[in-house]
Steps between C-alpha positions, in 0.01 A plus 500: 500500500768724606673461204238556282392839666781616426625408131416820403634769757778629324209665247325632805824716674761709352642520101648189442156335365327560200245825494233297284393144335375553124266270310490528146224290299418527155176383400288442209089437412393145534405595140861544416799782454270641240157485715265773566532636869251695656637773741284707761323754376518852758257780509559848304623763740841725551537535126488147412212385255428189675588150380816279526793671714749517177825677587592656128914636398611701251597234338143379480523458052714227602238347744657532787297540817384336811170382604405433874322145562485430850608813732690510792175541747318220295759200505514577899120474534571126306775429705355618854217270579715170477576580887109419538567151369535260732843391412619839589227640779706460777793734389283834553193559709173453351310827557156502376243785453152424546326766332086399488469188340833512291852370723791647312882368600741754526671385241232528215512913637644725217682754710586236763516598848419883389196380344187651568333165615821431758448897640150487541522194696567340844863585451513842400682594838723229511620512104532920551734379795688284298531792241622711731734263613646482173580865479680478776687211376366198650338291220409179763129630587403483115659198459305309782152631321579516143861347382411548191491838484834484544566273246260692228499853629279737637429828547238663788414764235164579771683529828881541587644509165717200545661306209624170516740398203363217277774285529381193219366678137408298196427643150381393186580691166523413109714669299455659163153396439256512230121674578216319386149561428154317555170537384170308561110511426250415730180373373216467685304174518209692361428809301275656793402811286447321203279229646325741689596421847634839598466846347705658239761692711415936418769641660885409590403432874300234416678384239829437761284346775389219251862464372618462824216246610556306172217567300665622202808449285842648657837518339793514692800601243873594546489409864897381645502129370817400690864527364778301380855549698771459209732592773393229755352519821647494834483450856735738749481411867735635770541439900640839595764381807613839526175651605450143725775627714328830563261311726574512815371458886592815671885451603442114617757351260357116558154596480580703178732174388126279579266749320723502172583135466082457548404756214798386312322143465123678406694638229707224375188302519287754317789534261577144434150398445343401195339794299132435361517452110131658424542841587112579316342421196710461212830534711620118586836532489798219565859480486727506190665176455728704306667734779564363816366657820792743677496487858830723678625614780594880400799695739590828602807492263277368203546139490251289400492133662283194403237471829459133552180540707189274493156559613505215733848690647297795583238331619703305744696825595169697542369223750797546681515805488126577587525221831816732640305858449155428599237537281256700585135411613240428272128656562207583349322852540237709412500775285387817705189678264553792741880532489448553105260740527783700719761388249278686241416851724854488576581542129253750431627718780837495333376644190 
């Protein structure tokens, strides 16, 4: 046990250790190099017309540019909720939020423990504590309620301002991609007007409400059909050491030593871990047979060393590391109707 708690110290203290593991994975469409890949599509705002999140250069008559897949924020709401599985539930506490009928894990929360549903809840004084806490320096509170926070980031935007780092980051791009377009027809399963079983629409109201109820024909042209990456598409994943060793447990030096190896094995869990191939509809992607997966240990000084880690390795180190720390308890509370209504007149004071 001993031995295995402490494999990895020499990353945890001082310069001699590497600042950051790197995962490179190129992937490819079940479909093939040449397959159609659907991105996200984002809203219009802040100048941007809405659509695919296409990063264009100057250089764009030679195709060059880069096309987001998966972001940063969505491959950790993938990678997150395996600590709710039951071969990994005992590394973290299991905080749920019982809000009305609906329980929602901590983990399935999109700001994590600055969420709204977390705030307005049992634990609002005890997380704001533990926020505190980390401003001045002492990361241990937060990582007995929510280790993952630590692991993924956070940031009580609401309350004290805090920021915790996000140590493990995973992104998907494709590179130098191709736009395409759809169109499509929808029929109806019976000409309503014609047969009589609604009125002729008179004006362009009425005219939308029955297009959007189904009633009549509706095109759908030029709408984004996907793209082709001629480029290739790849995975980037890093486990930032050098913010790991920010963490810290006021000036206890063992307790600080305990908290980091415990976090350190979330994230080389989290980071190890299988990614999910179907990211949504028309995006299944695998890996290229054709370029092996990187995986490196990357130092101060620049060099890059082959990382020899497994997933069962971090698993067994997490365990280890988890049994020595103390996880946290596990509870189940209620989300508080009337702290969210002063969540909200809080807010409107402000402005």
């Amino acid at each position: 046990m001993s031995e295995t708690i402490s494999k990895y110290d020499s990353w945890l203290v001082g310069d001699d250790g590497p600042a950051a593991l790197v995962i490179r994975e190129y992937l490819m469409p079940v479909e093939g190099h040449d397959g159609v890949v659907f991105p996200p599509t984002f809203a219009a705002g802040d100048g941007f017309k809405g659509g695919y999140n296409i990063d264009r250069f100057s250089d764009e008559k030679d195709g060059k540019n880069v096309c987001l897949i998966d972001s940063v924020g969505s491959q950790a709401n993938r990678i997150e909720p395996i600590f709710a599985e039951p071969k990994y539930a005992k590394l973290i506490p299991q905080i749920v939020i019982k809000a009305g009928e609906k329980e929602v894990n901590l983990l399935e929360a999109g700001h994590r423990a600055g969420d709204a549903i977390v705030r307005c809840s049992e634990l609002q004084e005890e997380l704001n504590q533990a926020f505190e806490e980390v401003l001045k320096g002492n990361a241990e509170p937060l990582a007995k309620i929510a280790p993952t926070s630590l692991v993924f980031g956070a940031w009580d935007s609401r309350d004290t301002q805090a920021k915790v780092p996000r140590l493990v980051s995973s992104v998907i791009r494709a590179f130098d991609v191709l736009e395409l377009t759809r169109s499509a027809q929808y029929i109806p399963a019976v000409d309503y007007v014609a047969e009589g079983l609604l009125d002729d629409p008179k004006d362009k109201t009425v005219h939308d409400v029955y297009a959007q109820r189904g009633f009549i024909h509706v095109p759908a042209t030029g709408s984004p059909g996907g793209v082709i990456a001629t480029g290739g598409i790849r995975r980037d994943a890093t486990l930032s050491l050098a913010a790991l060793q920010q963490l810290k447990v006021d000036n206890d030096a063992d307790r600080t030593l305990a908290l980091r190896r415990y976090i350190l094995g979330l994230a080389l869990v989290a980071f190890t871990a299988k990614t999910p191939c179907y990211l949504r509809q028309g995006c299944n992607l695998v890996l290229d047979p054709d370029k092996p997966r990187e995986f490196v240990e990357v130092y101060r000084d620049g060099r890059r060393v082959p990382a020899s880690i497994t997933h069962d390795d971090a698993l067994a180190y997490a365990i280890a590391a988890a049994d020595a720390f103390g996880v946290g308890e596990s509870r189940t509370v209620e989300f508080d109707k009337n702290k969210a209504k002063e969540d909200v007149a809080k807010e409107k004071t402000k402005k």
